[in-house]
C-alpha positions as CSV (number, residue, x, y, z in Angstrom):
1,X,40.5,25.3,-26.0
2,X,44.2,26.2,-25.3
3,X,44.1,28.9,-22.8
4,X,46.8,29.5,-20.7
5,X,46.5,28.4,-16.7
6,X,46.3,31.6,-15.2
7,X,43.0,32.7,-18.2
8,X,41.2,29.3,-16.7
9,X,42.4,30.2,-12.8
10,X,40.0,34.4,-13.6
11,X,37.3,32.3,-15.4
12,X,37.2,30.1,-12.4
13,X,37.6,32.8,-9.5
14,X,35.0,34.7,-11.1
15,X,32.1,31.8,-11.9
16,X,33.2,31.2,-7.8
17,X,32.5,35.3,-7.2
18,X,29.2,35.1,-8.3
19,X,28.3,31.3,-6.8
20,X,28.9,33.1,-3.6
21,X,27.7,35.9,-4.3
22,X,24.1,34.3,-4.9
23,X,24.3,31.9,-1.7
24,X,24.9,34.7,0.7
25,X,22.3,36.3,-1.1
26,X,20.3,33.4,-0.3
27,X,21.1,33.6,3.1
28,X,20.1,36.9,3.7
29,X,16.6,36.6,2.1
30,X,16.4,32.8,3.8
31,X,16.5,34.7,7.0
32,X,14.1,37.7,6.3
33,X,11.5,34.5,5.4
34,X,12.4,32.6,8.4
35,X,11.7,35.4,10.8
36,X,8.4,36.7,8.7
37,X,7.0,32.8,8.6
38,X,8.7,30.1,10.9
39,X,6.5,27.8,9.4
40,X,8.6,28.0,6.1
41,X,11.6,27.2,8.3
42,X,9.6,24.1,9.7
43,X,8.6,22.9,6.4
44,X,12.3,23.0,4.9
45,X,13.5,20.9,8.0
46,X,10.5,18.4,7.6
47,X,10.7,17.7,3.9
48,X,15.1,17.5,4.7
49,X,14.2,14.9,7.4
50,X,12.2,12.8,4.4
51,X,15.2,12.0,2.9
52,X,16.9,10.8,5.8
53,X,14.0,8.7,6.8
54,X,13.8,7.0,3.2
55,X,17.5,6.4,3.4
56,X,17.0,4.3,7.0
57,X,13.8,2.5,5.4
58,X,15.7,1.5,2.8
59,X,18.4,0.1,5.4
60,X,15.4,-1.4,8.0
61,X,14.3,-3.6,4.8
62,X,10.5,-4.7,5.7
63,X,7.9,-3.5,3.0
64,X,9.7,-1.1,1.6
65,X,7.8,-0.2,-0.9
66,X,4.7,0.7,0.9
67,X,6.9,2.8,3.2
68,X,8.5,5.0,0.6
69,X,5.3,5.4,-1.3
70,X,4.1,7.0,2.1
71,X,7.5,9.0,2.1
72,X,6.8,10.4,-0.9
73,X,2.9,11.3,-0.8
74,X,4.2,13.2,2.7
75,X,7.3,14.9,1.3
76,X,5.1,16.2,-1.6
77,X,2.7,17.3,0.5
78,X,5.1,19.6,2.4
79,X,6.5,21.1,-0.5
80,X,2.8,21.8,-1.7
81,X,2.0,23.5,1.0
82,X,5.4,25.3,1.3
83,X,5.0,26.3,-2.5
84,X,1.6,27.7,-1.4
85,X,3.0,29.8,2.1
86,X,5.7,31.4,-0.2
87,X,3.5,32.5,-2.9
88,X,1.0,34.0,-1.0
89,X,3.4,35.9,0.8
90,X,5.0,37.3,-2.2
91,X,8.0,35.1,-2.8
92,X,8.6,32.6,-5.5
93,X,9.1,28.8,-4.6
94,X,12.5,28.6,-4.6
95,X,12.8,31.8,-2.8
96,X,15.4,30.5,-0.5
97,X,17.6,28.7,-2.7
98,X,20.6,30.6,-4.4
99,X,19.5,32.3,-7.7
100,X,22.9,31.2,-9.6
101,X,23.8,33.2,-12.3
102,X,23.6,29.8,-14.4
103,X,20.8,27.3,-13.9
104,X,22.7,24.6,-15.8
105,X,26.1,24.2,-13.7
106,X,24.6,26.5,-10.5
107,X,27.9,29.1,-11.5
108,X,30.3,25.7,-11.0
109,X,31.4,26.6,-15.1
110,X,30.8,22.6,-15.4
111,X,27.8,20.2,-15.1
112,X,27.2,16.3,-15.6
113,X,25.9,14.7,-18.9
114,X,25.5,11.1,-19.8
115,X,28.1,10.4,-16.9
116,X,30.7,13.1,-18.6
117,X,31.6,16.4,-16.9
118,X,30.9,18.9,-19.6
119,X,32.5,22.7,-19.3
120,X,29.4,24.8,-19.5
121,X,28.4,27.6,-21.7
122,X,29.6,30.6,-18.9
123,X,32.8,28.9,-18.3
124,X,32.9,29.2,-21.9
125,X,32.1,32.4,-22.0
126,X,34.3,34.1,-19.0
127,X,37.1,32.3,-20.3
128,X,36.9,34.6,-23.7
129,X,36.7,37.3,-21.5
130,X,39.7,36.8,-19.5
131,X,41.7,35.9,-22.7
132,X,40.6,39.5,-24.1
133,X,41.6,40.9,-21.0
134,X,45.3,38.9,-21.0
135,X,45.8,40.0,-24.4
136,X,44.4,43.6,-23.7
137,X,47.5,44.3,-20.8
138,X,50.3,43.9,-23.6
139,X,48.5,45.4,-27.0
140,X,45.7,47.0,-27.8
141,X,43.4,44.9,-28.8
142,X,40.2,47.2,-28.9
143,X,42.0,49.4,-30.6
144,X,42.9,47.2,-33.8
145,X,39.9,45.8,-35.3
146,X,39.0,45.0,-38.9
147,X,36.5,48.2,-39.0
148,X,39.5,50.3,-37.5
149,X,41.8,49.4,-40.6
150,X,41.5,51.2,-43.3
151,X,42.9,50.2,-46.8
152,X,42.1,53.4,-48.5
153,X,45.0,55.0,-46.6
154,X,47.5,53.3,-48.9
155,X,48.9,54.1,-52.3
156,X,47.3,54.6,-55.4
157,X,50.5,54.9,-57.4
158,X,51.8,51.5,-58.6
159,X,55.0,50.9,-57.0
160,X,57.5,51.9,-60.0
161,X,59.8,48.5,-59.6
162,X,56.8,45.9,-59.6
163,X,53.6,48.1,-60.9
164,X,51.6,46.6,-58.0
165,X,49.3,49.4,-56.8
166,X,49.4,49.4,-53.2
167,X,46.0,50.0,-52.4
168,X,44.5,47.2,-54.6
169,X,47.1,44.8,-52.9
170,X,46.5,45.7,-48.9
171,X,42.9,45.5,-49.9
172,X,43.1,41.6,-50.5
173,X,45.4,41.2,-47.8
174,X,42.7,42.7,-46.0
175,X,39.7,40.5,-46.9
176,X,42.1,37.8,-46.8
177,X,42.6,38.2,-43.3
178,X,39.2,39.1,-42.3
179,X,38.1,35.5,-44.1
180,X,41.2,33.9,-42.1
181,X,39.6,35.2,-38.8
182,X,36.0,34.1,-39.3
183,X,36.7,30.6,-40.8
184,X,39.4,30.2,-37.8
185,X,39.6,26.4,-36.7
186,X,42.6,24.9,-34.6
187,X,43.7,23.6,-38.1
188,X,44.1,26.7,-39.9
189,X,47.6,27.5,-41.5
190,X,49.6,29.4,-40.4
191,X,50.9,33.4,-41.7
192,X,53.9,35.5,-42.3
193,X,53.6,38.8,-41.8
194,X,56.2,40.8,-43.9
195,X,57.4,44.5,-44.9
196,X,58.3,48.0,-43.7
197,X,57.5,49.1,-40.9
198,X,54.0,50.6,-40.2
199,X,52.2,49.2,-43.0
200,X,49.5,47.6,-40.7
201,X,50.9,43.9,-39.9
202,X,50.1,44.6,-36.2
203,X,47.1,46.1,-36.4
204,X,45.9,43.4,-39.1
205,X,47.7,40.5,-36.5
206,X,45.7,42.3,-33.4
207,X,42.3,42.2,-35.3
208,X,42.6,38.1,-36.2
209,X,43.2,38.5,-32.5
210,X,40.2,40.1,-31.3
211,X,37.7,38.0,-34.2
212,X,39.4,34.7,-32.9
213,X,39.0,35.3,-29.4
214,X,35.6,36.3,-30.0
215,X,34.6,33.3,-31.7
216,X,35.9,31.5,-28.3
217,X,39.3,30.4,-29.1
218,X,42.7,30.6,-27.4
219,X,44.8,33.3,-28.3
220,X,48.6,34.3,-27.0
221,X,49.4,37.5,-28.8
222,X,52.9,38.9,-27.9
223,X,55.7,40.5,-29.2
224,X,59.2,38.4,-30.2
225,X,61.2,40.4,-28.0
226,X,58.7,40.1,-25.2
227,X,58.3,36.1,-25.8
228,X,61.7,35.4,-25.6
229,X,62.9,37.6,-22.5
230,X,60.2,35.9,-20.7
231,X,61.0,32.2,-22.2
232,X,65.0,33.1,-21.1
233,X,64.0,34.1,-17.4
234,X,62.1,31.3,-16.9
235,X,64.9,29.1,-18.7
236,X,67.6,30.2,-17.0
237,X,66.1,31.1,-13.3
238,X,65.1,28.4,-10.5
239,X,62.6,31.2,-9.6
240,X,60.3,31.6,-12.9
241,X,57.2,28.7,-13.0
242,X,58.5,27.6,-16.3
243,X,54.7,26.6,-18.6
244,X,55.3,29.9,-20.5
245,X,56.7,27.4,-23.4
246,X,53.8,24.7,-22.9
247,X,51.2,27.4,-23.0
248,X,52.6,28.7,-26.0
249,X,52.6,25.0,-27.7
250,X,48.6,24.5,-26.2
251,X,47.0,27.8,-27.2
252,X,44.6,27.5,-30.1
253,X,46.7,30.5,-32.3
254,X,50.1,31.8,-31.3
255,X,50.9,35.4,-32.8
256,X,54.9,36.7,-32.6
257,X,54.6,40.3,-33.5
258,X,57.7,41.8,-34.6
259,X,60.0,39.1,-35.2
260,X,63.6,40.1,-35.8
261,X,63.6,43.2,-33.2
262,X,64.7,41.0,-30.2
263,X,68.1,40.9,-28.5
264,X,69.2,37.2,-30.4
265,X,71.0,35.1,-28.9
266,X,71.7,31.0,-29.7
267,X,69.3,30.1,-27.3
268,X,66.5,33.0,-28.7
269,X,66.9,31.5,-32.5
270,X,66.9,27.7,-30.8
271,X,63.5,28.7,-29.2
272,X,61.9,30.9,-32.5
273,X,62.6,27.6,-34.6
274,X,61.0,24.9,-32.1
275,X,57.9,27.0,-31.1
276,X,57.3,27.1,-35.3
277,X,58.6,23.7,-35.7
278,X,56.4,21.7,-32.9
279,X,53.3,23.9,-34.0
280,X,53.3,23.0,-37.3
281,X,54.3,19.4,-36.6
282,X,50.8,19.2,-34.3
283,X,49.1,20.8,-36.9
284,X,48.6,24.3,-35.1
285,X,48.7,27.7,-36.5
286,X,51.5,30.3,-35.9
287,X,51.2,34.0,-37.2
288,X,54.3,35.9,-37.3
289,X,55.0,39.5,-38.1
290,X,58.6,40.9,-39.3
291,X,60.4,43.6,-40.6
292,X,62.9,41.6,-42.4
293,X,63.0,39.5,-45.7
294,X,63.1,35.9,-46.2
295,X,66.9,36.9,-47.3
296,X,67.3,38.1,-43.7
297,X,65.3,35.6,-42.0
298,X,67.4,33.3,-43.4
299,X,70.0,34.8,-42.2
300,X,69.0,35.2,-38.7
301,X,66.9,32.3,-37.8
302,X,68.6,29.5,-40.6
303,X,67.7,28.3,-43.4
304,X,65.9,25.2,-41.5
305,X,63.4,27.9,-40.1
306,X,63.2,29.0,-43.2
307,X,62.6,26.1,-45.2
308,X,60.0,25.3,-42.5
309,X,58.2,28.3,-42.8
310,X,57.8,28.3,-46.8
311,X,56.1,24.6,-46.5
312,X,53.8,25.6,-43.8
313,X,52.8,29.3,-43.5
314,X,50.5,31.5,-46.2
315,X,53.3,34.8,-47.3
316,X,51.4,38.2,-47.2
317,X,53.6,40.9,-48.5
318,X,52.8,44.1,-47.0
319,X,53.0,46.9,-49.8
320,X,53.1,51.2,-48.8
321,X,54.4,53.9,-47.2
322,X,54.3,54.3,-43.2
323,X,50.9,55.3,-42.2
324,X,52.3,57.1,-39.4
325,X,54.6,59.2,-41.2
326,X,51.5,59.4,-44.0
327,X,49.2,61.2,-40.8
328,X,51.5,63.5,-39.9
């Protein structure tokens, strides 16, 4: 998946919250069990010392076999009888080992498998989270969902130069989004976003958002001129970390909301054209929203960016009349 660093560094701090939550949780009941039956305490350090003692028959040499056969018929007897001391006190066997959150990686977010470390289902999980989260501090992303958008607040009337009826055409813009969303693989295409202002390209770009994310992928959601002040402070000061760029190349789906509203500059267009350009060239998706027409893109951006975007990204024209100004 192609989170950003600082989504894997919360998953991680927060699978490490609750592995240490459960051990000193451990520790606290360990020590209510030891001081209620020191023979529990007895039994742990007798079965530890097994281990030991097979390691240094193993070392003596002699008949080892015999001796770790006797090893083993003691160390099992132990934890019998330490299985049965718990119980009948009212605890469960592994009453003082850490009850991890996760029994497959013990909270770790990773576990072993046929020799491979394998991220684990939580880690899997938490990072989705945090994702939702990052995206959630610039736009709001509970706020735009497919069930939140609502095609019925466009148009009946054709439009009187092209006869397309509003309605009819946000509604398969619509469903053509919402299919976009739940099919979502790394290897989808990527979208332009185009027309008026408030005729629903952010709220229809912030709900592929939320379905993406929630399906587990990497998501970096910003605005254009957002992205680009960022990309020109980290540029352009010894100060600034300077993986903004890489995380924006790594992340399963990039989304550039209002393209065309930022302060350009050569080095703003240089930056628009390579993010597009060494997306598409590893096969990644890009969705981009913007006020202006391929005309004006053209114009701003070149004709290369252009060009690039009409062999590589799926055009949805968005048709209407401001649903802001329509609610008031």
């Amino acid at each position: 998946m192609g989170y950003s660093s600082s989504v894997y560094q919360s998953a991680a701090n927060r699978l490490a919250e609750r592995r240490l939550f459960a051990e000193k949780q451990a520790d606290r009941r360990r020590a209510e069990i030891y001081q209620k039956l020191p023979r529990v305490k007895e039994l742990e350090q007798q079965i530890a010392s097994c281990g030991v003692e097979a390691a240094r028959t193993v070392l003596r040499g002699g008949d080892v076999v015999a001796e770790m056969t006797k090893l083993k018929d003691k160390n099992l007897s132990l934890q019998s009888e330490l299985r049965v001391l718990l119980n009948e006190n009212g605890y469960g066997e592994n009453a003082t080992e850490p009850q991890y959150s996760c029994k497959k990686c013990g909270d770790t977010g990773y576990y072993e498998s046929q020799g491979r470390t394998v991220m684990c289902a939580c880690m899997k999980r938490e990072l989705v989270a945090c994702a939702c989260e990052e995206v959630n501090r610039t736009a709001p992303l509970k706020l735009c969902t497919f069930e939140s958008f609502d095609p019925d607040s466009y148009s009946l009337t054709p439009d009187p130069s092209t006869g397309i009826v509003p309605r009819r055409h946000m509604e398969k813009i619509y469903k053509y989004c919402m299919g976009y969303a739940q099919s979502f693989t790394p290897a989808s295409g990527s979208i332009l976003m185009k027309g008026a202002t408030g005729l629903g390209k952010t709220h229809l770009s912030l709900a592929i958002a939320n379905e993406v994310i929630r399906r587990g992928y990497g998501v970096i959601y910003a605005s254009a001129p957002e992205l680009l002040l960022k990309l020109e402070k980290e540029h352009f000061s010894r100060e600034q970390s300077g993986d903004t760029f890489d995380a924006l190349l790594s992340c399963d789906l990039l989304i550039i909301d209002d393209l065309g509203t930022e302060f350009k500059t050569a080095f703003s267009v240089s930056q628009i054209y390579n993010l597009f350009n060494s997306r598409v060239l590893q096969g990644k998706p890009v969705i981009i929203s913007t006020n202006l027409t391929m005309p004006q893109l053209e114009k701003e951006y070149s004709n290369r960016f252009v060009s690039r975007i009409n062999g590589a990204a799926q055009k949805l024209d968005f048709l209407g009349d401001d649903f802001r100004v329509r609610r008031k």
